[in-house]
C-alpha positions as CSV (number, residue, x, y, z in Angstrom):
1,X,2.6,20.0,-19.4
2,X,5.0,21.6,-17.1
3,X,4.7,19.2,-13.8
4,X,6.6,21.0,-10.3
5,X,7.8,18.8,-7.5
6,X,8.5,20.0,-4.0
7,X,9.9,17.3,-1.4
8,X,8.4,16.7,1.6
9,X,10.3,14.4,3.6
10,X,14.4,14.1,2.4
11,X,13.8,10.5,2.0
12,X,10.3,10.1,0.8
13,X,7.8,11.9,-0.3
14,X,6.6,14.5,-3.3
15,X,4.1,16.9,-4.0
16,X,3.2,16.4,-7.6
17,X,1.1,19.9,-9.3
18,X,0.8,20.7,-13.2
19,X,-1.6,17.7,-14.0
20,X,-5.0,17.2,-14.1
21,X,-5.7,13.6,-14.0
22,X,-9.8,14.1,-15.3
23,X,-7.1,14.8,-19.1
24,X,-5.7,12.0,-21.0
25,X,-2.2,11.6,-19.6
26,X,0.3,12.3,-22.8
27,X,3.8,9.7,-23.3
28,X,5.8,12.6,-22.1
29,X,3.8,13.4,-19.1
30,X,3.5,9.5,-18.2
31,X,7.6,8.7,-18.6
32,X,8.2,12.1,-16.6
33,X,6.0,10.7,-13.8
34,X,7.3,7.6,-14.0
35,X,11.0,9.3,-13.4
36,X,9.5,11.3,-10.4
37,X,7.9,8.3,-8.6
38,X,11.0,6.3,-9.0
39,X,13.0,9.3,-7.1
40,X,10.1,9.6,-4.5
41,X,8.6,6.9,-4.0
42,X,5.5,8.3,-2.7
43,X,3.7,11.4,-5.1
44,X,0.9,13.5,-3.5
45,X,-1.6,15.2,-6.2
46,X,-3.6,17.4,-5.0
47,X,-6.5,18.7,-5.9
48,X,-8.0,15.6,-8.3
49,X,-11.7,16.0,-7.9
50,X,-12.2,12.9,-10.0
51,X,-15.1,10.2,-10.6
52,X,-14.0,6.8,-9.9
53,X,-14.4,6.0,-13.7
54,X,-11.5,9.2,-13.9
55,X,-9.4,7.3,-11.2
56,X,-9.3,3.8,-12.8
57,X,-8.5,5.8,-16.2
58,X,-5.3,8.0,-14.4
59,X,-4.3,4.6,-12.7
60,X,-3.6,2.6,-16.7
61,X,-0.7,6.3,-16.5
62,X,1.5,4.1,-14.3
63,X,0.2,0.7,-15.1
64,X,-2.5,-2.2,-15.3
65,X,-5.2,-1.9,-12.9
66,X,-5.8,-4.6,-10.0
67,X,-9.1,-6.5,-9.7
68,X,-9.4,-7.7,-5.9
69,X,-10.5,-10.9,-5.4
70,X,-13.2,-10.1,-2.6
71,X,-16.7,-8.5,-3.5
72,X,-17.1,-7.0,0.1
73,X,-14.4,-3.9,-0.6
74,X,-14.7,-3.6,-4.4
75,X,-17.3,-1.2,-5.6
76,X,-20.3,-2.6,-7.1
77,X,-20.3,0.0,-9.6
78,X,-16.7,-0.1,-10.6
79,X,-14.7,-3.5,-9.6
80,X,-11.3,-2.0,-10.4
81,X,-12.3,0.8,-7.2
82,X,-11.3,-0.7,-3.6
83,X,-13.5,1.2,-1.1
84,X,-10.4,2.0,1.9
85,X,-13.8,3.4,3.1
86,X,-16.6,3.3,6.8
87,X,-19.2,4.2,4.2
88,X,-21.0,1.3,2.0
89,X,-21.7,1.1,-1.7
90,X,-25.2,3.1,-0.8
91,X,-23.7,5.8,1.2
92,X,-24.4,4.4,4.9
93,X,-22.0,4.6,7.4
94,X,-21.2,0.8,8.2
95,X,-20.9,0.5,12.4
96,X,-17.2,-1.1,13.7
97,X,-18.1,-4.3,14.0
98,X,-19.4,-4.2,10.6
99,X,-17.1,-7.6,8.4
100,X,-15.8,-4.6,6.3
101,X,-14.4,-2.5,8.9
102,X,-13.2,-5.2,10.8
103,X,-10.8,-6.3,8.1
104,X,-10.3,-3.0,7.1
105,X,-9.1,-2.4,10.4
106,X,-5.6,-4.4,9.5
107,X,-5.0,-1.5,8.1
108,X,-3.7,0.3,11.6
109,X,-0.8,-1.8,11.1
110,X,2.3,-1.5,8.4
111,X,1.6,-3.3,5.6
112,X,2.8,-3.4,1.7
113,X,-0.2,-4.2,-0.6
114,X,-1.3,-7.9,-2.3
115,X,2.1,-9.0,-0.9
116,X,0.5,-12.6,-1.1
117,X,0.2,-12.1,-4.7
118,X,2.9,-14.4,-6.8
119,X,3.2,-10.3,-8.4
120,X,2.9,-8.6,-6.3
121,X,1.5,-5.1,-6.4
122,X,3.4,-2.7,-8.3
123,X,1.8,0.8,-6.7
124,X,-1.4,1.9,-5.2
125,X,-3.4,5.3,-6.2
126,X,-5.8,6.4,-3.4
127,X,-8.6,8.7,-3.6
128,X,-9.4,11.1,-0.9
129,X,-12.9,11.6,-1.7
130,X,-14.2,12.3,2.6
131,X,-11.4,12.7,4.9
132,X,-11.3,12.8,8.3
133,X,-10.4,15.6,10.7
134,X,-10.3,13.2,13.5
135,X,-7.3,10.9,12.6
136,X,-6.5,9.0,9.2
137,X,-2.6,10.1,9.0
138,X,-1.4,7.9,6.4
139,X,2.0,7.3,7.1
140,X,4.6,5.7,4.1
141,X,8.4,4.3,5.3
142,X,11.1,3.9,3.0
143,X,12.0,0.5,3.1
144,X,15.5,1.0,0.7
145,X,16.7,3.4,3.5
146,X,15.9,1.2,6.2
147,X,17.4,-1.9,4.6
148,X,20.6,0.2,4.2
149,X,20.2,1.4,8.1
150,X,20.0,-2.3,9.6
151,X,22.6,-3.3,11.7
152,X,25.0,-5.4,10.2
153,X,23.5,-8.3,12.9
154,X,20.3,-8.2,11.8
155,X,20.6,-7.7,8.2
156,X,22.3,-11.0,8.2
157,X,19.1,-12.7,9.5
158,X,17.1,-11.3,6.9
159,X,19.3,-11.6,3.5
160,X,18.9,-15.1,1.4
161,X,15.7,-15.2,3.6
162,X,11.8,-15.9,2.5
163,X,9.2,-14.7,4.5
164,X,5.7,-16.2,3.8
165,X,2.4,-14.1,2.8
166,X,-0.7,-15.2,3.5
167,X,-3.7,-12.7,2.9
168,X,-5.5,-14.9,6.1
169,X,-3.2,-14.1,8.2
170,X,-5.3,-10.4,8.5
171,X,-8.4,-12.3,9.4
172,X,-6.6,-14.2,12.4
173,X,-4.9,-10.7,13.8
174,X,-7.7,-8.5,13.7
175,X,-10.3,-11.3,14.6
176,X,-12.2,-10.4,11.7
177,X,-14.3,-12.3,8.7
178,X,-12.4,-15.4,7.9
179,X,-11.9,-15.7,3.7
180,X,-14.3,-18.2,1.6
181,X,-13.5,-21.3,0.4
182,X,-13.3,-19.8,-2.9
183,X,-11.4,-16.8,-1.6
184,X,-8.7,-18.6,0.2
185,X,-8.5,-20.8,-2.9
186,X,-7.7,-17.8,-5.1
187,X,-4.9,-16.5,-2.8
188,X,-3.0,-19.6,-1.7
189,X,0.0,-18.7,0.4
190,X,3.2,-17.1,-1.2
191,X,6.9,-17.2,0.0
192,X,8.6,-13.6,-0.9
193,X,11.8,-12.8,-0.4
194,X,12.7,-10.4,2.6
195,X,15.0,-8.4,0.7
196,X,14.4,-7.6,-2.7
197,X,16.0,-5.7,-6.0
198,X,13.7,-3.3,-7.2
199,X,13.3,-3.4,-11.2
200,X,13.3,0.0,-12.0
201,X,16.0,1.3,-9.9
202,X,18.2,-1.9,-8.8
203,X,18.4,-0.9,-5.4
204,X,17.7,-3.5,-2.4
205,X,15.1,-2.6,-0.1
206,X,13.8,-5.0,3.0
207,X,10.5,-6.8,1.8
208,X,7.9,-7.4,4.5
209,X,3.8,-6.6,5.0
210,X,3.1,-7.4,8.7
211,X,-0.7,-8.0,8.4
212,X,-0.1,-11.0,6.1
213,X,3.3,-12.4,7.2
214,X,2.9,-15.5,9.4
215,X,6.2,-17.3,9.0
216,X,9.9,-17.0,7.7
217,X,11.9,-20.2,6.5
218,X,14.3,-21.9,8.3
219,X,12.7,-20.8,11.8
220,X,9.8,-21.4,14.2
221,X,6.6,-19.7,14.1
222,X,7.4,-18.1,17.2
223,X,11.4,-16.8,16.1
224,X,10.0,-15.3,12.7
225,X,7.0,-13.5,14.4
226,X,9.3,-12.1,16.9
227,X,11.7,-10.8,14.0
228,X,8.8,-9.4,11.9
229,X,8.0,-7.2,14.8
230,X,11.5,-6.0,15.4
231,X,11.9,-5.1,11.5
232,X,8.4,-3.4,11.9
233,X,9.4,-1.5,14.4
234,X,12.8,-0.4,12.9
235,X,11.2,0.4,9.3
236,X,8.6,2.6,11.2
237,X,10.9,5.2,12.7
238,X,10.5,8.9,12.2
239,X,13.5,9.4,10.0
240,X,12.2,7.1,7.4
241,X,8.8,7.9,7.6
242,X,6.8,10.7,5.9
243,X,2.9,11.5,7.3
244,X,0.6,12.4,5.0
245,X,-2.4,14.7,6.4
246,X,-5.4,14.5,3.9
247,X,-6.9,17.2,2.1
248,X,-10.1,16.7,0.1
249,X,-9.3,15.6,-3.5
250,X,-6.0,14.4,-3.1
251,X,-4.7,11.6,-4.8
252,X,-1.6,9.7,-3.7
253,X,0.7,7.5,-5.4
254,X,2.8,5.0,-3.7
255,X,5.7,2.1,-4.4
256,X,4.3,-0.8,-3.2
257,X,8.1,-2.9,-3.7
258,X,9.9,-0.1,-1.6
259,X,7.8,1.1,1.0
260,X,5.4,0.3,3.5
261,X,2.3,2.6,4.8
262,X,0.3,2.8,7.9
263,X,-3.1,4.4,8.4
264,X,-3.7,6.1,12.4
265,X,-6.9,6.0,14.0
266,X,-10.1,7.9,13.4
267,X,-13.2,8.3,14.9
268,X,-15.8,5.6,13.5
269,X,-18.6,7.8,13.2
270,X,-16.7,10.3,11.5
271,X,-17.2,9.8,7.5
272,X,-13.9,8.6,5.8
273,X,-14.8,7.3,2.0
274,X,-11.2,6.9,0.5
275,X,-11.0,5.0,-3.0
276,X,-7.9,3.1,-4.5
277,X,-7.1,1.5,-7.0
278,X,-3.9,-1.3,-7.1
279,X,-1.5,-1.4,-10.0
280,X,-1.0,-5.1,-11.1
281,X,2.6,-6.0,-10.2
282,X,5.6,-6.0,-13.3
283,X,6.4,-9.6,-12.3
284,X,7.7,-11.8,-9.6
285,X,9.7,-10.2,-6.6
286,X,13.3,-10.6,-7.8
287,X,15.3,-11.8,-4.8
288,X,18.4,-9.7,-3.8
């Protein structure tokens, strides 16, 4: 299988062709990918016209497959499938204030995903099954390059730091569904640290997901909001960031322990049925 890269961003970002994903993925093809989304980061394949049974099969090429704890975003039909989706299991477009697409709606904001996991995701493989014409930029941000770009000042807040992770914390900022009993028991809050070694490569990257941080150790609740937002803002510039503009059938690929991502607005009535699937994470986040 002869697989062709082309960059597209110089610090993130790869278009992947050569592979067909609905075809058994071979040990050679796998450890190449493996070297390529190390380099990249974030790999773009385009034109996967795959079932979500197909999906969930390419996903066990780069690792375990996620199971999310919630039943109103997994797919009925196939639990390891995450609808990222305005559509419901039955094809009807579900209305804004819809629970789904409130909590969905966190997703407007720079996040890294199941950061409130003790393992945290290793990657994320997402489906673009309707896109939108209207919006829906997903946008990724190397979070190696903007750990190395902090000023000296505030890098020294961060390092020997642990933020916490809590998957309510969504529920509160985008005044959405509040989790169950059961569901808040199954994710209990996690401390992570904000700047972590990455296994495969050893490099340190700046460890944050907005939408489920709600406090850092050592400071008050109003101090470690107020620094989330200024890393936020700082990981999100332009030169770190590459934009992704959707195409029918693509499928990306993303590092969930070096980057973050971003989705932009879209009109609500516009169909947008995106599927993902969430690579179980290689172990705890290994503190710089």
């Amino acid at each position: 299988m002869a697989l062709s890269v082309e960059k597209l961003h110089p610090l993130i970002g790869a278009r992947v062709t050569g592979i067909d994903f609905r075809k058994p993925v071979g040990a050679e093809a796998r450890a190449e990918l493996q070297r390529i989304w190390l380099d990249n980061l974030v790999l773009v394949f385009p034109n996967q016209p795959l079932t979500d049974e197909e999906h969930v099969q390419a996903t066990h090429a780069f690792g375990e497959p996620e199971i999310f704890h919630q039943n109103i975003i997994k797919s009925r039909k196939v639990p390891e499938i995450f609808r990222v989706s305005n559509v419901d299991d039955d094809g009807n477009l579900m209305p804004p204030e819809h629970p789904t697409m409130q909590q969905l709606g966190s997703a407007r904001r720079w996040h890294t995903d199941s950061s409130y996991r003790p393992n945290p995701a290793m990657g994320s493989l997402l489906h673009g099954i309707e896109v939108s014409r209207t919006g829906g930029v997903t946008c990724f941000t190397n979070m190696y390059a903007a750990y190395e770009a902090l000023p000296p000042a505030l890098r020294a807040r961060v390092e020997g730091r642990k933020a916490r992770h809590d998957f309510e914390m969504l529920s509160r900022i985008a005044n959405a569904r509040k989790p169950t009993d059961a569901e808040r028991a199954a994710m209990p809050p996690v401390w992570q640290p904000m700047v972590r070694v990455h296994p495969g490569t050893g490099r340190k990257s700046l460890y944050i997901s907005p939408i489920y941080n709600d406090g850092i150790e050592g400071m008050d609740d109003r101090d470690a909001m107020a620094l989330i937002a200024e890393l936020t803002e700082f990981a999100g510039q332009d030169r770190f960031v590459y934009k992704h503009v959707w195409e029918t059938d693509d499928m990306l690929l993303w590092d969930n322990r070096c980057t973050m991502h971003v989705v932009t607005p879209h009109d609500p009535l516009e169909r947008r049925v995106m599927h993902r699937t969430t690579i179980v994470g290689d172990g705890p986040v290994i503190a710089a």
